[in-house]
N, C-alpha and C positions, 0 to 999 in steps of 0.2 A: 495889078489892079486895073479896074476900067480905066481907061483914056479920056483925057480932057474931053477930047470928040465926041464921047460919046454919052446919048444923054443917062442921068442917075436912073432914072425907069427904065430905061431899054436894056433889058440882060441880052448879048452875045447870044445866037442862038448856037452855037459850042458850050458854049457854059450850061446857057437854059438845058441841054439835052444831056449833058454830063449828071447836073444835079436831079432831075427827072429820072436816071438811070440808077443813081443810087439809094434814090428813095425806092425804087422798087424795088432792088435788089433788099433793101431791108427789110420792107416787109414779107417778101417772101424767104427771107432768112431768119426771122422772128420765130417760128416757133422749134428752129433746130440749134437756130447757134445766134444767142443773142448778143453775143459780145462782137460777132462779126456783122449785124446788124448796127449794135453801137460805133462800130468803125467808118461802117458806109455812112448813117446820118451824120459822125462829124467829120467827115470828107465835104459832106453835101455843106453841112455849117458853112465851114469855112469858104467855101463856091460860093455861098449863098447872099451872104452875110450885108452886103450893102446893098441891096434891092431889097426891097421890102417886101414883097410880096412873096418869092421864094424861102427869105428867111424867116419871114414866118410859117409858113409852110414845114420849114426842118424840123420848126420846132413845134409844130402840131405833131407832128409826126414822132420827137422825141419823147412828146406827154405821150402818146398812144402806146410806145415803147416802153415807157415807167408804167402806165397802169400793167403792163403785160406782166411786165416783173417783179409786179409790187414790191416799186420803191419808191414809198412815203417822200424822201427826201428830192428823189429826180421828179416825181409828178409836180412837189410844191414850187423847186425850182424853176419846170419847165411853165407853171403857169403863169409867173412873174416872167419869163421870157418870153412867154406867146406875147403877155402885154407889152413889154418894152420894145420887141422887136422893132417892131414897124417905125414906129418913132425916131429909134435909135439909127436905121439903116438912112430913112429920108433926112436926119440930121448932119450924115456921115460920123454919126460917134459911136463907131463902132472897132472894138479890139479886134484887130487883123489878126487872125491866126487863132481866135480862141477857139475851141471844139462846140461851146453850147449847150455842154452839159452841168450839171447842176453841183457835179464835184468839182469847178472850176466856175472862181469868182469871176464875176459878171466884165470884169473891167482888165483880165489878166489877156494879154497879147505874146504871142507865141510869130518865131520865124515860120514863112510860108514852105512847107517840103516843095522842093522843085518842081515836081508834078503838078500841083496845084495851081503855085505859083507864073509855068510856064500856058496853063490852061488860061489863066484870070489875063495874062498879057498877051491876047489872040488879039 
């Protein structure tokens, strides 16, 4: 996770560029393989998640991914997450580890895969 040091707005520019890289990776993966699309944006989630402005972002970019594959349920989910996001990251209440996606309650927290987790403590 960020370091006390460091302020809540300033994302890591390691991180910043990791979650930038998977968000394109997704949508250039969007119209061949979207489940490998839904792995990169909740990659990026999870990167994302306490900054606000990134983590909103993922999940712009999740709504854009449900309208792709018309699913009712991840578009509705994701637009109550676009809303909350921001709120939620500047309050620090946010479930570490959750993916972001809309089959996964808003509040469920998940261990960080080592990759990630080794990424988020640069």
């Amino acid at each position: 996770m960020p370091s006390d040091s460091k302020s809540p707005d300033s994302i890591p520019s390691e991180v910043d560029a990791h979650i930038r890289s998977l968000l394109d990776s997704a949508r250039h993966l969007t119209k061949d393989d979207t489940d490998q699309a839904w792995s990169q944006l909740e990659d990026a989630h999870v990167l994302a998640q306490v900054w606000a402005r990134p983590h909103i972002r993922v999940h712009v970019a999740m709504l854009r991914l449900g309208f792709i594959t018309r699913d009712p349920k991840e578009v509705f989910g994701q637009l109550i997450r676009v809303v909350v996001a921001g709120p939620g990251s500047k309050s620090g209440k946010v479930p570490i580890g959750n993916t972001g996606r809309a089959r996964e309650p808003l509040t469920t927290t998940r261990p960080l895969r080592e990759d990630l987790r080794e990424l988020l403590e640069l």
